[in-house]
N, C-alpha and C positions, 0 to 999 in steps of 0.2 A: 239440420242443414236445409236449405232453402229449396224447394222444390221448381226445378226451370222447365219440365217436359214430363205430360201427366202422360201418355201414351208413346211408346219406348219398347223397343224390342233390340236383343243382344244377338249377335250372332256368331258361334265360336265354330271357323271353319276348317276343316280336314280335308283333303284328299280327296274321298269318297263320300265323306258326309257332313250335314251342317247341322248343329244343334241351334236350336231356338229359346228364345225366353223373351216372353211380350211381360212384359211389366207396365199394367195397365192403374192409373187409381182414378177413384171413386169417391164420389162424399165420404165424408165424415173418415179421411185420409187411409179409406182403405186399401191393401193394396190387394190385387189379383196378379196373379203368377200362372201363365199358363209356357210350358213346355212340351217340341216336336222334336226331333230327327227326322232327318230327308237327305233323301240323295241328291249327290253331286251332277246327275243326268238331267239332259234338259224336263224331262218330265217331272223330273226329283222337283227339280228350282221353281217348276210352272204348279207344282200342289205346295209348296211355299210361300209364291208371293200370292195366292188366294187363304192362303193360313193367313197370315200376314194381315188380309185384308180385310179378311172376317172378324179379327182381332183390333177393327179400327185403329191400325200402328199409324202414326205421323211420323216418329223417325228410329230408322235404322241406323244400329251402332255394328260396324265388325269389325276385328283385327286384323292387319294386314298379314295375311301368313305366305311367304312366296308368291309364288305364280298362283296359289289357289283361291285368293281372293278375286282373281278376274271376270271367272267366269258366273260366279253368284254376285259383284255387282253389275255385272253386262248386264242381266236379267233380273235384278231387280229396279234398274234402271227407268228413268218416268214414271215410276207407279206410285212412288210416295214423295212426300213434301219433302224429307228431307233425310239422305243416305250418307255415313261418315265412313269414311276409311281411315279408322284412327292406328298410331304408333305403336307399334307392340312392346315398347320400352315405357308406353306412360299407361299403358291399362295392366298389368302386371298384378295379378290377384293375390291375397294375402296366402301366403305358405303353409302349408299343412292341411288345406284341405281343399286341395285340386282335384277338378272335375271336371270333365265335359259342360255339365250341366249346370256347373256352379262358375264356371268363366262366361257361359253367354249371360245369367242370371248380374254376372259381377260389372260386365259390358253395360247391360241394357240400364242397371243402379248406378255410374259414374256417369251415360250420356245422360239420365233424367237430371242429376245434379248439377250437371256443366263443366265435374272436372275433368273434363276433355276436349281437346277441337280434333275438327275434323282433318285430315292432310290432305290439300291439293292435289285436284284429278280433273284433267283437264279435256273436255269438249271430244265427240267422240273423231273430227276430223285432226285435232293435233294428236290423239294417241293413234292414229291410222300413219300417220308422218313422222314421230315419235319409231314406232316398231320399227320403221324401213330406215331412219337413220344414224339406231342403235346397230340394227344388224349390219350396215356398211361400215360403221366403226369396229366390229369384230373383223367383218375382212379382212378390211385395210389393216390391222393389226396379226393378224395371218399373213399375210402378204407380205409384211415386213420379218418376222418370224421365218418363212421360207427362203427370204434373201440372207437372213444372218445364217441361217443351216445352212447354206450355200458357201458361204464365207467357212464355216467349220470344215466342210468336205473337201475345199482348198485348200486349207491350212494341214487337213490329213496328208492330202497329196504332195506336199512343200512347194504347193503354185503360193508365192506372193505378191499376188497379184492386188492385192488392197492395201500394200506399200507403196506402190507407186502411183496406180489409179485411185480418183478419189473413191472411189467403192466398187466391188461385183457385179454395179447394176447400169454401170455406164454404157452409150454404146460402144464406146471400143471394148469393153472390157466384157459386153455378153455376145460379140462377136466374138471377140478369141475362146470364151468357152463351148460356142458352138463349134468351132474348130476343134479344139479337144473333143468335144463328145465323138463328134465326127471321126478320129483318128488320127489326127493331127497330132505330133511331138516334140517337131526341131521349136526348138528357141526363136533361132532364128525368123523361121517363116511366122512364127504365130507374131512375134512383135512388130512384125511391118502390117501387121493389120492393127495397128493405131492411127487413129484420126486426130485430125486438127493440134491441140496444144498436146497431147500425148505424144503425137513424132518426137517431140521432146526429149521424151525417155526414152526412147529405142532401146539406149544399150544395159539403162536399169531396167527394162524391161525383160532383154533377154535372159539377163543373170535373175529375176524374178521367175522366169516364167521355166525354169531349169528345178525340173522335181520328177517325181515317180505317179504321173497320176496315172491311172489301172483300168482296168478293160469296169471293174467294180465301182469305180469315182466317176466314171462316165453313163454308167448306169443309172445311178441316185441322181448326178445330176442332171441328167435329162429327166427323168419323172420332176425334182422340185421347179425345172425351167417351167414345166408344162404346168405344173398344179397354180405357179407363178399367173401364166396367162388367163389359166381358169378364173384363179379369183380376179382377176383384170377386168376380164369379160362380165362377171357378176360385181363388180362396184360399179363400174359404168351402167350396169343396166337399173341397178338399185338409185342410180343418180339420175336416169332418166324417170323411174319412177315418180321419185321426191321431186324435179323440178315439177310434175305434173300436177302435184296436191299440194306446189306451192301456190298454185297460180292465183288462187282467190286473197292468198298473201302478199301479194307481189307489193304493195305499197310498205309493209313491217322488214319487209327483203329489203327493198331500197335503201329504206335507214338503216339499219344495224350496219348495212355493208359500207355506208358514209362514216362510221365510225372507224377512226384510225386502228388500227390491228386487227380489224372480224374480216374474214374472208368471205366468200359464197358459202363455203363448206361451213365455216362456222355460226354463218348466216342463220343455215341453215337448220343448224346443232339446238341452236338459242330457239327459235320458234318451236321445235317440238319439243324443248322440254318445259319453254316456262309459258305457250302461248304466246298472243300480242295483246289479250285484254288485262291490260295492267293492274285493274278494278281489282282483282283480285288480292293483290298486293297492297294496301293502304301506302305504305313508303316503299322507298326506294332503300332504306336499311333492310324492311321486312323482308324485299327481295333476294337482299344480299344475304341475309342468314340463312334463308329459305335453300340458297344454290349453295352455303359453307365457302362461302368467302367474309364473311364478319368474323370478327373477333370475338371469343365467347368468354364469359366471367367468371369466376371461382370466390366467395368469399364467405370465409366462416371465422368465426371470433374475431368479427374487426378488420379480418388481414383477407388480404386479397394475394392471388398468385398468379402467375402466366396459365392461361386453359388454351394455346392455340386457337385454332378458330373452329367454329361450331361445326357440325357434324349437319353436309346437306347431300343435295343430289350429286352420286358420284360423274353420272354423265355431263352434265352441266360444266361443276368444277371441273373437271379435266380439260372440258374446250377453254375456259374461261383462259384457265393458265397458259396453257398454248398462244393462245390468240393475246394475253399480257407480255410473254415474252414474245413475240411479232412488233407490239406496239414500241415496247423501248426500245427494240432498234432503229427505228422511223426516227432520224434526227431529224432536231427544231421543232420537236413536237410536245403537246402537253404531258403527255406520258412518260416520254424519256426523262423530261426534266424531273417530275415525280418520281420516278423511279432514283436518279440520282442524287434526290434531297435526302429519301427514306434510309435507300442502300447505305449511304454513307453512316447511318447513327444505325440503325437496325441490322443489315444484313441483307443479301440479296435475294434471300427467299421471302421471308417476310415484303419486302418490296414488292416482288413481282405479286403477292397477293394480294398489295395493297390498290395497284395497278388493275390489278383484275376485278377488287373492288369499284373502284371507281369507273371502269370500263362498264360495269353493270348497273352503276347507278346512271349512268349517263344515258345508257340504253331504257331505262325505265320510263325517266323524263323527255327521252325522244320519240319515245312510244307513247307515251300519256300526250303529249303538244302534238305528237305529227308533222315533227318538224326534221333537219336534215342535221347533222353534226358541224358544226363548225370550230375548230380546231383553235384551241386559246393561245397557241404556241408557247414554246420553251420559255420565253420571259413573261410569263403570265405572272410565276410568283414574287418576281423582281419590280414591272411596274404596278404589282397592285396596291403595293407601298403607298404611304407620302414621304414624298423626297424629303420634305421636312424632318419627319420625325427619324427618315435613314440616315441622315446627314449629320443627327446628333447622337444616335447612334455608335458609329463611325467613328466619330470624334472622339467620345466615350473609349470606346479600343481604343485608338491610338495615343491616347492621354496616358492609359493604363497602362502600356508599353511605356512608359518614361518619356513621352515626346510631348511636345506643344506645339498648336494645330488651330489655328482660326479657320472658319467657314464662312464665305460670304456667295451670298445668290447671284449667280450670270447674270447680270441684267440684258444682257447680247442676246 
């Protein structure tokens, strides 16, 4: 096999420790193998990249293991030409004779060869942006979590109160449970504290609002009110964070958010995980596989199967589809109309990813030009036709149906 990288070092990381293996060659195709262990403390990491160095390595190979690959390539970070964070699905050693020593050995022999690329790690100011608007997506998903156990505590108590209000979290409806918490009971009084289109219900209200809720349901639910506000208080403050280390973004922000279904929030989501230097991405496919919104392939003896779509970044995909189903609601828009050409023969889920596809390819090329979205509208696929050849068509149908049909051109 072809030799692509004479000096190559593996690095199979643990917890506590990281084994090494430089695979160095030399005339006459010799090879040297020199092998460490070091610790995972900054002192460990800082007598590694001087191993490393004294070992004239040009590039480092390691496998991505959890959380523990961060802090050995934070640190070994600008010191060599060229550091891989490769897939621990494609470096996979041969079976039967695992070792510490024999996976960083096995690492540093697939990067010298080239059966591996490296996976995308992006600049250290979008992973600084990146952490802060993974962890406000935890919140935010706690926070909804404490509204639904909210709704369970109700349901103990026989308040039904998410039968007639559109949910727990409206404000009439976190007004009357501060009234409950409070001590409050009659039916009566609690449903005249309904605002504007809920006066409506008054009297399904009271018959709702008629249950056994306990000195015990008023308890929980003042703690999850409060824990509610908490995390409130820390999304908001995580969102002032992130507009601040958006700022040198502010022009990758403008576009994305001219695109039909991206929000700020989601604006936001897309710059920390996939960057704005699109460079990285040769296409706009490789993008799309890269975040698992492509379609992935399957074919052995010939035959081909359905394989879903490929396996990418899960935080990505998840805003993507969010922000896909946004988009086809926006009637007269590009999307929706895609959306109801796909739906119709595929299915609504496949749609919406197809949608999400193409919302990211759009975003690639609006990022590559530096230009603003401009919206092809819902007849995009209807006049991109020629009239010509839809006319005959047409005709074709309606022949096939048993009928006869001349076409002649407006001249008007």
């Amino acid at each position: 096999m072809k030799l692509i990288r004479d000096k190559v070092a593996g690095l199979d990381i643990h917890r506590d420790t990281v084994v090494a293996c430089c695979r160095v060659h030399h005339q006459g195709r010799r090879v040297a193998l020199t092998k460490g262990t070091f610790a995972t403390t900054t002192k460990g990491l800082k007598e590694l990249v001087d191993w490393l160095s004294e070992a004239s390595v040009t590039t480092i190979a390691m496998e991505a293991t959890g959380v523990y690959w961060k802090p050995v390539y934070y640190s070994l970070e600008g010191h060599f030409e060229e550091l891989w964070l490769c897939n621990a699905q494609h470096v996979k050693n041969v079976p039967g004779r695992k070792t510490d020593l024999n996976d960083a050995e096995w690492l540093a022999d697939v990067a010298s060869h080239g059966m591996v690329r490296p996976s995308f790690i992006p600049p250290t100011e979008i992973r600084q942006l990146r952490e802060l608007t993974r962890y406000r997506k935890t919140q935010v998903d706690m926070r909804n979590q404490q509204i639904q156990r909210l709704e369970k505590v109700l349901q103990d108590a026989g308040i039904k109160l998410s039968s007639v209000a559109s949910g727990v979290w409206s404000k009439s409806a976190k007004e009357i449970i501060e009234a409950m918490i409070a001590g409050e009971r009659d039916p009566a009084v609690l449903a005249q504290m309904a605002k504007s289109r809920m006066r409506a219900k008054i009297p399904q209200l009271e018959e709702a609002l008629s249950g056994h809720f306990g000195a015990h349901h008023a308890t929980v639910s003042r703690e999850i009110i409060d824990h509610i506000g908490y995390l409130d208080a820390t999304i908001a403050s995580l969102t002032t964070a992130i507009g601040i280390l958006l700022i040198p973004y502010e022009a990758a922000f403008t576009i994305l958010c001219s695109i039909t279904g991206i929000s700020e929030i989601t604006a936001q989501i897309l710059i920390a995980e996939m960057g704005v230097d699109m460079s990285r991405f040769p296409t706009p496919g490789h993008l799309c596989a890269w975040a698992g919104v492509a379609p992935a392939s399957y074919e052995s003896a010939g035959k081909r199967r359905a394989a879903g779509t490929r396996k990418g970044g899960t935080w990505l995909r998840r805003s993507l589809i969010e922000a896909a189903h946004a988009a086809v609601r926006v009637k007269g828009s590009y999307f929706s109309a895609q959306y109801i050409r796909i739906a119709r023969h595929r299915g609504p889920n496949k749609a919406v990813v197809a949608v999400a596809n193409s919302m990211l390819a759009v975003a690639w090329h609006l990022l590559t030009n530096g230009t603003l979205y401009e919206d092809p509208g819902a007849d995009y696929f209807t006049k991109r036709h020629d009239p010509t050849i839809e006319a005959k068509r047409l005709q074709r149908r309606i022949e096939a149906l048993g009928y006869e049909v001349t076409v002649s051109a407006n001249v008007a």
